[in-house]
C-alpha positions as CSV (number, residue, x, y, z in Angstrom):
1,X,-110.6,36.0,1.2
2,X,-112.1,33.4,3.5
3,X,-111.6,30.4,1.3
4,X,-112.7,28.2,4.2
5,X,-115.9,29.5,4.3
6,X,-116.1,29.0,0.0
7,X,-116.4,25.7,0.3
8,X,-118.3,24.9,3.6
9,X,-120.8,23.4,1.5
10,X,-123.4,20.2,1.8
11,X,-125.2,18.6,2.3
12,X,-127.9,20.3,2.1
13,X,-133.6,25.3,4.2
14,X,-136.0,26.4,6.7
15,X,-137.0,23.2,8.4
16,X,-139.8,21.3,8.3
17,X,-141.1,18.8,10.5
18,X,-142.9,15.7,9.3
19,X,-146.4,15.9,8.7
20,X,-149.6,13.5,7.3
21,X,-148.3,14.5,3.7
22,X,-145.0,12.2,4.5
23,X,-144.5,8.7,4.0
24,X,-142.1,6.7,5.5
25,X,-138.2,6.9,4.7
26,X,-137.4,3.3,3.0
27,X,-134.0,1.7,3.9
28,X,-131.1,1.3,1.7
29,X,-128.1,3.1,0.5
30,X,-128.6,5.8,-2.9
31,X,-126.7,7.3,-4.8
32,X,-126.8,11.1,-6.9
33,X,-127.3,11.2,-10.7
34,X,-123.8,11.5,-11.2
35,X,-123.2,8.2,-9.9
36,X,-125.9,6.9,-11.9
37,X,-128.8,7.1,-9.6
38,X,-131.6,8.8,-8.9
39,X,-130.9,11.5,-5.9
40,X,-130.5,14.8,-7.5
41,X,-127.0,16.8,-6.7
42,X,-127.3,20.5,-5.3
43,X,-126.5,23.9,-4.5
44,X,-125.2,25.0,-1.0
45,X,-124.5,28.6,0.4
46,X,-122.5,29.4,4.0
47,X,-123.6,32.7,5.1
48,X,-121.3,34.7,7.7
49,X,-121.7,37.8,10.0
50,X,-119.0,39.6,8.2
51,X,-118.1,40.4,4.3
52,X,-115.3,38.6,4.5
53,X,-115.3,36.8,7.8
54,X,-117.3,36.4,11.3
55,X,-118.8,34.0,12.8
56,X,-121.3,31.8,12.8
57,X,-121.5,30.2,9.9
58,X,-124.6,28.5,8.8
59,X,-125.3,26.2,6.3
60,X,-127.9,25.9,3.6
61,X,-128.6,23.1,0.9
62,X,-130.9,22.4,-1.6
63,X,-131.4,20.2,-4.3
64,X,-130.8,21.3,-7.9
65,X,-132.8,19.9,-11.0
66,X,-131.1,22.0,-13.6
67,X,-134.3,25.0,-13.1
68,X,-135.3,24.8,-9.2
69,X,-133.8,24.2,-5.6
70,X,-135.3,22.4,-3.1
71,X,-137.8,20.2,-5.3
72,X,-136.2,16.6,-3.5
73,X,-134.2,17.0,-0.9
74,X,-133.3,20.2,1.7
75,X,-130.5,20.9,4.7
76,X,-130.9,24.1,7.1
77,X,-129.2,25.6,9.8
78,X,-126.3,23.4,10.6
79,X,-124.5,25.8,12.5
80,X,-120.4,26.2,12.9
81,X,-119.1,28.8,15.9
82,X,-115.4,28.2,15.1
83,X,-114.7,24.1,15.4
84,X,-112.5,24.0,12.7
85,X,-108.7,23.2,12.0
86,X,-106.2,24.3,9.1
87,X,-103.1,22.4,8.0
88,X,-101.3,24.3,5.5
89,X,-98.8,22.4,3.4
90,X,-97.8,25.7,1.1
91,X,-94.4,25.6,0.5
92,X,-92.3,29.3,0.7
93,X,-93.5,30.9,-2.5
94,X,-96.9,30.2,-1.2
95,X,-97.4,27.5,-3.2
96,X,-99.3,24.0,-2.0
97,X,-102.6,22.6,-0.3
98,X,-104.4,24.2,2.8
99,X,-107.0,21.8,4.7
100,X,-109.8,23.1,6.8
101,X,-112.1,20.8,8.6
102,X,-114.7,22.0,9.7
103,X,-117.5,20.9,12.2
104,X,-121.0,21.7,12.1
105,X,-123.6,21.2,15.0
106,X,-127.3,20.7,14.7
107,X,-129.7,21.7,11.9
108,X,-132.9,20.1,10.1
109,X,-132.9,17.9,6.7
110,X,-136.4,17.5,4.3
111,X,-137.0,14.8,2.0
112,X,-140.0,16.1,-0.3
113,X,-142.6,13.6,-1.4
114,X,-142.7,12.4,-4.9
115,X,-142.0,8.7,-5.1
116,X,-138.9,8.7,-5.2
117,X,-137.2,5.1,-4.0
118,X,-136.3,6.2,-0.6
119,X,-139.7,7.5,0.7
120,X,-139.8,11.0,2.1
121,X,-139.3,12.2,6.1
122,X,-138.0,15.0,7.6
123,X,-135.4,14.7,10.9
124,X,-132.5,16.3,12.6
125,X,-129.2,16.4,12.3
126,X,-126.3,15.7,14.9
127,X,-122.9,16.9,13.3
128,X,-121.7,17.7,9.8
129,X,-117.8,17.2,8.8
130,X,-116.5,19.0,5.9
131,X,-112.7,18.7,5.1
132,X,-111.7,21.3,2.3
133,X,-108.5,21.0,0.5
134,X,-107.4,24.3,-1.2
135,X,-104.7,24.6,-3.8
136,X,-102.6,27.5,-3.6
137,X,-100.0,29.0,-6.4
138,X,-97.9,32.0,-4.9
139,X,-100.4,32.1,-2.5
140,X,-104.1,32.7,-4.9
141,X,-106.5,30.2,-4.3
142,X,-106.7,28.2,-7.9
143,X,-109.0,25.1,-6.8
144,X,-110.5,23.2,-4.2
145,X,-112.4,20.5,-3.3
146,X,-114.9,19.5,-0.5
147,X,-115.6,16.5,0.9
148,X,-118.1,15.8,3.6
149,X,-120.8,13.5,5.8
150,X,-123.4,14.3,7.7
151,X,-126.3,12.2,9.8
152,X,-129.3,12.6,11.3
153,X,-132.3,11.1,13.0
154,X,-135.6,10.7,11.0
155,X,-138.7,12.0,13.0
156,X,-140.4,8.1,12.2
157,X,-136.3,7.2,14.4
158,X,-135.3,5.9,11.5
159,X,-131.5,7.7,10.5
160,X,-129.7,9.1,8.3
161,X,-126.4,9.3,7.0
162,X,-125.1,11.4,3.4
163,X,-122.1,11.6,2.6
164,X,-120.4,14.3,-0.3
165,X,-117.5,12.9,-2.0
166,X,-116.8,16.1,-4.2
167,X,-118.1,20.1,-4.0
168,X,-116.8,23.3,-5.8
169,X,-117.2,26.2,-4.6
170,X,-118.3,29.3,-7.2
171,X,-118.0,32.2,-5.6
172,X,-117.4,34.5,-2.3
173,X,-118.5,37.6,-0.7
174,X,-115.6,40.1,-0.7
175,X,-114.2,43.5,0.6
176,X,-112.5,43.4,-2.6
177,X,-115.0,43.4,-5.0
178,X,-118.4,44.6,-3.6
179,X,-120.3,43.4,-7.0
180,X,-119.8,40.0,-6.2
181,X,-122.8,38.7,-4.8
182,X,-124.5,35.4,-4.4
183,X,-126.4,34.3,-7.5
184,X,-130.6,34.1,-6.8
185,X,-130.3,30.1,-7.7
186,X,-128.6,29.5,-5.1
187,X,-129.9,28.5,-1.8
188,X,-131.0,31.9,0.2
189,X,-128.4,33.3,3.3
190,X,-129.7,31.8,6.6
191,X,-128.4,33.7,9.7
192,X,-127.7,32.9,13.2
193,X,-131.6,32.7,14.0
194,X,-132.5,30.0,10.9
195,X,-134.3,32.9,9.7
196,X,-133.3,34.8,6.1
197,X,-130.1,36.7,6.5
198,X,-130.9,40.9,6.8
199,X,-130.6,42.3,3.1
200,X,-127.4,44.4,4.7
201,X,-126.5,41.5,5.8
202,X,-125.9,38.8,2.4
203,X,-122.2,37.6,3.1
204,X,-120.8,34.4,2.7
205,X,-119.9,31.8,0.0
206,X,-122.1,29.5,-2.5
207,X,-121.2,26.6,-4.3
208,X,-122.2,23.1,-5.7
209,X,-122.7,19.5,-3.9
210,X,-122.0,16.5,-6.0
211,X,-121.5,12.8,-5.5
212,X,-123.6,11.8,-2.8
213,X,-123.8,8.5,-1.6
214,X,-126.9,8.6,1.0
215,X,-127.8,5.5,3.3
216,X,-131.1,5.1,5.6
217,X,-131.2,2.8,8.6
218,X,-134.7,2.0,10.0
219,X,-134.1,-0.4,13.2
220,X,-136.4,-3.0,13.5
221,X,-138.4,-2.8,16.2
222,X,-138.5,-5.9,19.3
223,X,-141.7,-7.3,20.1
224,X,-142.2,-9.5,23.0
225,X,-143.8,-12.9,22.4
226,X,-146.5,-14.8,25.2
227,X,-146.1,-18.8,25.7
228,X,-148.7,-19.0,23.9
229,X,-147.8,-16.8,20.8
230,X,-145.2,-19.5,20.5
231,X,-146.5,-22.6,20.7
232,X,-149.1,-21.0,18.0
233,X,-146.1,-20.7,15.3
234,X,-144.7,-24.2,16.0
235,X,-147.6,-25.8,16.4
């Protein structure tokens, strides 16, 4: 079992540039539900080349409200080709911690319209860290947790950082057990191309993203001011 892969989860599907129907992203840091605000948690999946392993691995996120994905917030096609590292801490009987960190490049985020405190926009992203931290008894995976950041660059310049301070994963494509496959409310497989993963093709790992803590930077721009302009203001 690729228990990296099960929890290379976040933040955050196909993606879509800005248009007319967009406002403008508002500055300031927010939080998820579970931290008592307003940005909804989600649903990620990490779809692979192989059943059980193969590369790349691509990302998918959406938000959840508890009956639908993807009604606030979206993050496609971050994109990982084997930048990762493993630590393992598991003592003789197989028994301990594994960490992965893994590094994903690229990829698109969507903030859907519907008055939500921080605006709406649409951007790209530059690269996603996820550290995963997998306990291990005689050697079977019994828990894990995710965390993770992300940022990007709204289309409007201004940018975009999310961070994921917890993430579970719920389940995992495997040789083992060809029944297990990836839930329909989850976010769909996303291949190599961005595009929907073949239907011989659905391998990977799903799981949840909680505890966000998202922050959006909008520099202010310089102007130049005449002599003029000047003496006007202190006059």
């Amino acid at each position: 079992m690729n228990v990296r892969s099960t929890l290379s989860l976040l933040v955050l599907a196909a993606g879509l540039t800005a248009t007319s129907a967009f406002a403008a992203p508002v500055p300031g840091t927010y939080t998820s539900t579970d931290l008592g605000g307003q940005l909804l948690t989600g649903r990620a999946s990490t779809w692979r080349s192989g059943i059980n392993s193969g590369l790349p691995h691509v990302l998918h996120g959406q938000s959840w409200n508890g009956a639908a994905l993807g009604t606030q917030w979206e993050v496609s096609c971050a994109t990982e080709n084997g930048n990762f590292s493993v630590q393992d801490n598991r003592d003789v009987n197989g028994t301990g911690t594994v960490v992965y960190t893994s590094t994903f490049l690229g990829g698109t985020f969507t903030f859907f319209p519907g008055a939500w405190p921080w605006g709406d926009g649409a951007g790209t992203l530059g690269a996603t860290t996820l550290i995963t931290t997998v306990q291990f008894v005689t050697n079977v995976p019994v828990a894990s947790v995710v965390n993770g950041n992300t940022s990007g660059l709204f289309d409007d310049g201004c940018y975009l950082t999310f961070v994921i301070a917890n993430g579970n994963g719920v389940g995992e494509t495997t040789s083992l057990d060809l029944s297990i496959m990836k839930p329909a409310d989850f976010p769909s497989f996303l291949d190599g191309s961005c595009g929907p993963a073949p239907a011989n093709q659905q391998f990977g790992a799903w799981g949840t993203v909680i505890t966000i803590t998202m922050n959006i930077d909008c520099p202010t721009p310089t102007r130049e001011s005449t002599w003029g302009r000047i003496k006007e203001i202190y006059r």
